[in-house]
C-alpha positions in Angstrom: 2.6 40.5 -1.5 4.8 38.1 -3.1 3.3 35.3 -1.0 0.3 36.5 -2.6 1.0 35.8 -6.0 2.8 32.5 -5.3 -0.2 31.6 -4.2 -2.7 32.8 -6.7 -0.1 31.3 -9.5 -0.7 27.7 -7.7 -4.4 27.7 -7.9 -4.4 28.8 -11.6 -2.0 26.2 -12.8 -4.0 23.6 -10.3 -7.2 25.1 -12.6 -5.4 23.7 -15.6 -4.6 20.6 -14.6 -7.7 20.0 -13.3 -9.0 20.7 -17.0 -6.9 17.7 -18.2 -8.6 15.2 -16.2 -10.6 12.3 -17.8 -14.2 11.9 -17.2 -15.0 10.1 -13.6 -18.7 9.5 -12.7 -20.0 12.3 -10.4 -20.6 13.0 -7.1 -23.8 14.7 -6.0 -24.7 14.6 -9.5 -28.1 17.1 -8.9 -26.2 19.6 -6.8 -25.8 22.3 -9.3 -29.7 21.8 -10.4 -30.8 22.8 -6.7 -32.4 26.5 -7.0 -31.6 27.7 -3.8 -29.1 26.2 -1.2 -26.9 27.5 2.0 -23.4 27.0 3.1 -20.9 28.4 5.6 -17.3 28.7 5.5 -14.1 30.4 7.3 -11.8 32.9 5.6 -7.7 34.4 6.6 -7.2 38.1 4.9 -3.8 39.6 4.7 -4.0 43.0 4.0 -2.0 46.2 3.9 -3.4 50.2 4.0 -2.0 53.2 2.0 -1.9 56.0 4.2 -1.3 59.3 2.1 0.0 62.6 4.3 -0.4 66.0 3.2 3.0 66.8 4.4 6.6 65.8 2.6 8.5 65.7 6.1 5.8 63.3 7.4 5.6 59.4 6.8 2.9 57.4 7.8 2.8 53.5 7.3 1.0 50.6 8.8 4.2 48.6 10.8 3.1 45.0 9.9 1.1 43.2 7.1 -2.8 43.0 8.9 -4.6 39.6 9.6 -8.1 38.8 9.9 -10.1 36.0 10.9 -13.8 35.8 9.4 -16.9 33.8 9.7 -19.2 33.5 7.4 -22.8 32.0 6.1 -23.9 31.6 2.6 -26.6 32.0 0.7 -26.5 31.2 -3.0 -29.4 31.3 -5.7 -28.8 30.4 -8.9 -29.2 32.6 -11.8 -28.5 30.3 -14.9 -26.9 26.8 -15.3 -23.1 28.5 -14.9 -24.4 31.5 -12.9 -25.8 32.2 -9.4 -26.0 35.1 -7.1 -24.5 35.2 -4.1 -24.9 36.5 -0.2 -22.1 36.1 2.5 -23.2 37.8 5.4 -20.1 37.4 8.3 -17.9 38.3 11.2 -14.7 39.1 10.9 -11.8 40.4 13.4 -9.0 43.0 12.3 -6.1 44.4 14.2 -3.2 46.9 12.9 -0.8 48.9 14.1 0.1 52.7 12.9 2.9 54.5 12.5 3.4 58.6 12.0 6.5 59.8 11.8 8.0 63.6 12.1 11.3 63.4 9.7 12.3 67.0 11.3 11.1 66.8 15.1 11.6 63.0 15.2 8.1 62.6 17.2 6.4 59.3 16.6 3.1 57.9 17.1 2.3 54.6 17.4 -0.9 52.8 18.0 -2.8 50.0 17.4 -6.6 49.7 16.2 -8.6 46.7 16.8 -12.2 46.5 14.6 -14.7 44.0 14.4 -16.3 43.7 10.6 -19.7 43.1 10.2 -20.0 42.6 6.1 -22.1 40.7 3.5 -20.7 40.5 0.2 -22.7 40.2 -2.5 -21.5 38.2 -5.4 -22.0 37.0 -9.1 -20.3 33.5 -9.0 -19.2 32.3 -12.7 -18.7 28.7 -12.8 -17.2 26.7 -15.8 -18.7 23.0 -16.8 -17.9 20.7 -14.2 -15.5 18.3 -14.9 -15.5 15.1 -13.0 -15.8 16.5 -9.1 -14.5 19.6 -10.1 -15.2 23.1 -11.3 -13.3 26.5 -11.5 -15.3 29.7 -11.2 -14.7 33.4 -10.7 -16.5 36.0 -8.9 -17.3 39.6 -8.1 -19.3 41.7 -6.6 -19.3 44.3 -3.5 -18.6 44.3 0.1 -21.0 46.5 2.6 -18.8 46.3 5.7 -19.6 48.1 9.4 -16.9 48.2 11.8 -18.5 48.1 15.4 -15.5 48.7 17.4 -15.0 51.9 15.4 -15.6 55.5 17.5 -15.7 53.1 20.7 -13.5 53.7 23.8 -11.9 50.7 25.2 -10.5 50.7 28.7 -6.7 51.5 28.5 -6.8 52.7 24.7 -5.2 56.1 24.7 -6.4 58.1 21.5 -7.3 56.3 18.1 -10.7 55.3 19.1 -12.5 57.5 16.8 -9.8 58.1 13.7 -11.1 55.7 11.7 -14.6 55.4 10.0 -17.5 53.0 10.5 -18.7 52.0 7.1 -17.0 51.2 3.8 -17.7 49.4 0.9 -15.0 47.3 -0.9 -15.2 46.3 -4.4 -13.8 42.2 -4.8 -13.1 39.8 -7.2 -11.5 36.9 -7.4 -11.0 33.1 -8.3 -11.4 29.5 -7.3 -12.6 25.6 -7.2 -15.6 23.6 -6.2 -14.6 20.1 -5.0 -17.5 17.6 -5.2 -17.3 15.4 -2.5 -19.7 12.7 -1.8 -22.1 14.5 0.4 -21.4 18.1 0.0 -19.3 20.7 -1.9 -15.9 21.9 -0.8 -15.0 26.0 -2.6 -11.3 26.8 -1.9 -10.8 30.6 -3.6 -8.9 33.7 -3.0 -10.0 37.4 -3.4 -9.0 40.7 -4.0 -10.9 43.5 -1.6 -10.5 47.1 -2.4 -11.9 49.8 0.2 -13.3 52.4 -2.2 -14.3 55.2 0.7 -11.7 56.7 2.7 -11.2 55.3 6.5 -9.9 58.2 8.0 -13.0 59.7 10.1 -14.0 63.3 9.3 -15.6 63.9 12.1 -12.6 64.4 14.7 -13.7 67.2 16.9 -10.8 69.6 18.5 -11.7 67.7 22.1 -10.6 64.4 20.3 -7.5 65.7 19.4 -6.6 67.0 23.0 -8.2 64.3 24.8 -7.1 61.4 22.6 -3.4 62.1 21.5 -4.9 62.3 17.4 -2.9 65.7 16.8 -0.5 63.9 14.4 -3.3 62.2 12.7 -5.7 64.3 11.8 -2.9 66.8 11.0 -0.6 64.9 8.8 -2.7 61.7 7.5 -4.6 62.9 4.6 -6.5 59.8 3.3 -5.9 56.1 4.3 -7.2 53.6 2.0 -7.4 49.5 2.6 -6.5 46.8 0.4 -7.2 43.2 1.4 -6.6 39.4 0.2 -8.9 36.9 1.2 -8.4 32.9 1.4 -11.9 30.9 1.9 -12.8 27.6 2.7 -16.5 27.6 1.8 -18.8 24.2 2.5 -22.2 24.6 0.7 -25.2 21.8 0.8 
């Protein structure tokens, strides 16, 4: 997480310096005039989850930091001169691995989940006055997000298929900059993602549990909650 902040420190002291710039003339002067206009743009999350267990003699962690890949539309109306509303429906790609750990009997289980994100955030995007080919903003809003691989079984997946919940919604806010370039407008931001709902499925039936190795699990793993940090590249016309 230390990354993280590096890195969220380095585009707010690139936001002041950009402040300090001298007036240029503009590019795609009539862009922020245009009512209603669409976009498209990649993102990279790093992300961790906090797994809470019911027992002290129990520890359960995610092994690795977790990486996504996401791709994304946009859809952006604006609300006011400064303000506009905005859709981001995508697809995005998730893997992590699990760890539960025994302290007494020393048994440990290990397993991976793969989930593929379907999500549209929906976001208030706050934009400063632009200032030569640049703008800060900051935005926030919610994430609907519907994980399709979730409660499938995938051939040579031994358990874990149906631990973790479909849906959740993640609050989000975050920061970054519009670039005007000559013929369209370059966003480069970061985000904070907060699952609110717990992931672990409620629904794990006693034939799960024997079929699917998720004794330990369901036993043991009381609540597991996801946090995410998202870096966008965003193009909009």
């Amino acid at each position: 997480m230390q990354k993280i902040s590096v890195s969220v420190l380095f585009l707010f002291l690139s936001i002041m310096e950009l402040s300090a710039q001298k007036q240029r003339p503009y590019n795609i002067p009539l862009s922020d005039d245009i009512p209603f206009h669409f976009g498209y743009g990649i993102s990279f999350a790093l992300g961790k989850y906090t797994l809470e267990t019911n027992n002290p003699d129990v520890t359960a962690q995610v092994q690795d930091p977790v990486y996504g890949f996401e791709l994304q539309l946009l859809a952006n109306k604006r609300l006011l001169r400064s303000l506009s509303l905005r859709a981001l429906p995508n697809l995005s790609f998730v893997s992590k691995n699990v760890e539960i750990k025994n302290v007494l009997s020393g048994d440990t289980t290990s397993s991976e989940f793969q989930s593929i994100f379907i999500g549209c955030p929906v976001l208030l995007k706050y934009k400063s006055a632009r200032l030569n080919n640049v703008a800060p903003y900051i935005i926030a809003g919610f994430n609907p997000r519907y994980d399709l691989a979730a409660g499938v079984r995938k051939a040579g997946q031994v358990g874990w298929y149906k631990a973790l919940t479909k849906f959740n919604l993640y609050a989000e806010a975050g920061t970054g900059i519009d670039f005007y370039l000559p013929t369209t407008r370059l966003g480069l931001e970061v985000k904070y993602s907060v699952g609110m709902f717990d992931n672990k499925s409620k629904n794990i039936s006693q034939v799960d549990i024997k079929e699917n190795n998720l004794g330990q699990f369901n036993e043991y793993v009381s609540r597991l909650l996801p946090y995410v940090v998202v870096f966008s590249i965003i193009i909009e016309q």
